[in-house]
N, C-alpha and C positions, 0 to 999 in steps of 0.2 A: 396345701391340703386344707389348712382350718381357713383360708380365703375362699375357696368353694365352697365351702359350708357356709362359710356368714355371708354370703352370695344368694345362697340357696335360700334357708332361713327369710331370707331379707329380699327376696325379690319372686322367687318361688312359692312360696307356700303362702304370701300374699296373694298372689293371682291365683290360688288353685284353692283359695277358699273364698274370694270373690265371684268366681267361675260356678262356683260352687253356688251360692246365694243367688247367683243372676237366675240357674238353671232350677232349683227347689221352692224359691222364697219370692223373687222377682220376677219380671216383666219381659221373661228370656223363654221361648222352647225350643228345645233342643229333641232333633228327628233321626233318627237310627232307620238303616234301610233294612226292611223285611226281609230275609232272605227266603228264596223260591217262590215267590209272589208270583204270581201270572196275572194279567192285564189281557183282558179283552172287548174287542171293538165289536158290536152289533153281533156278538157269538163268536168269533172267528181269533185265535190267539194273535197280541200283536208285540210288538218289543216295546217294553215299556218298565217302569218298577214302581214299587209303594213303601213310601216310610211311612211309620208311625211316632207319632208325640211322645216321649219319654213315660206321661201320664197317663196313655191313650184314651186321652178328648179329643185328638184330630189324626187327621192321613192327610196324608198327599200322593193322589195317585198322579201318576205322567207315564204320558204314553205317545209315542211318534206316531204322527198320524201320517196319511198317503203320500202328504208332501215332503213327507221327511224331516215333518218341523216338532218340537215338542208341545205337548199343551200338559200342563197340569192344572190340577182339581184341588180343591184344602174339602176336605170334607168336616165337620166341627159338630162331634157327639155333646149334646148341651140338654140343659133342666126343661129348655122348651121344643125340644125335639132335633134332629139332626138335618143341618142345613149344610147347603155346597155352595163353593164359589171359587171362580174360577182364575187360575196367578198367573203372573208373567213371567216372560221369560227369564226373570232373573235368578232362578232358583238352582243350585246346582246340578249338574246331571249328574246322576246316577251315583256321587259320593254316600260314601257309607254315613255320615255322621254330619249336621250342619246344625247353625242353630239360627233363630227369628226370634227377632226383636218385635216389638208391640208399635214401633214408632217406624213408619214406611212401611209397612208392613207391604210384603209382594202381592200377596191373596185379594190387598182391600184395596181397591184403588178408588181414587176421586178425579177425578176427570172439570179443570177449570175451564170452560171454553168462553174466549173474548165476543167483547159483541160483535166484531165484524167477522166471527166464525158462522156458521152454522150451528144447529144445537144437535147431536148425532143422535138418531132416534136409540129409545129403550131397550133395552135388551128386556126379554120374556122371563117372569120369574120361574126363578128355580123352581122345576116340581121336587119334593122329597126323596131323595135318597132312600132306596129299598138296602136293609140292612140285616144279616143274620149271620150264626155263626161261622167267623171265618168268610165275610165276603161282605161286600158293599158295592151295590149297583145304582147307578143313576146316568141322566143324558145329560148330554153338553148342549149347548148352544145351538151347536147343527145339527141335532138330532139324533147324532149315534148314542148309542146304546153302551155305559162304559161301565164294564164287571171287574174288580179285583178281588182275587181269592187269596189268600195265606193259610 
């Protein structure tokens, strides 16, 4: 029994005050899923879900789109207004809790292309995210119309 404890002690409550520091102090957010959030596409309800940031300065809505695939959104409530952009597929679906590091981050991607690529044309800047209480609407890439309410 006291080998658990000096276990515990010594290997436990190290990581659970590092965990701790990465998520308050550090370079860490950590995302809790909304519960009963609705996601909808151009008005219409669609299967989807929204975490928010521990801190709430960001969301991530995702939502299955026609094809059955997911897409999510980081939305990022900031000192210069609230911007969106849009992550890959790397993000968990639909766990309740995850957390993102500042280093790869999924949301920000950079794109290398060699010289004997192509250069792939621009994507259209984001217009602003309409935001009010209990909901955050803005468009994607193709045009739909994406509303999340809590």
């Amino acid at each position: 029994m006291r080998a658990i404890r000096k276990i515990l002690l010594l290997v436990v409550f190290p990581f659970l005050l590092l965990m701790t520091y990465a998520i308050f102090f550090g370079h860490t957010d950590c995302f809790v899923i909304v519960p009963f959030a609705k996601v909808f596409a151009n008005g219409k309800p669609v299967q989807g879900w929204l975490h928010r940031e521990l801190k709430g300065r960001q969301l991530i809505v995702t939502r299955i789109n026609s094809a059955h695939l997911r897409e999510s959104y980081m939305i990022i409530f900031g000192e210069k207004g609230t911007h969106t952009s849009a992550c890959a597929d790397s993000l968990p679906s639909g766990s309740p809790m995850f957390m993102l590091g500042d280093v790869n981050h999924p949301c920000f991607q950079l794109k290398i292309v060699s010289d004997d690529e192509p250069e792939p044309p621009p994507l259209p800047p984001w217009p602003r995210p309409q935001t009010g209480p209990r909901f955050v609407e803005f468009s994607a890439h193709d045009g739909v119309r994406i509303r999340a309410t809590w």
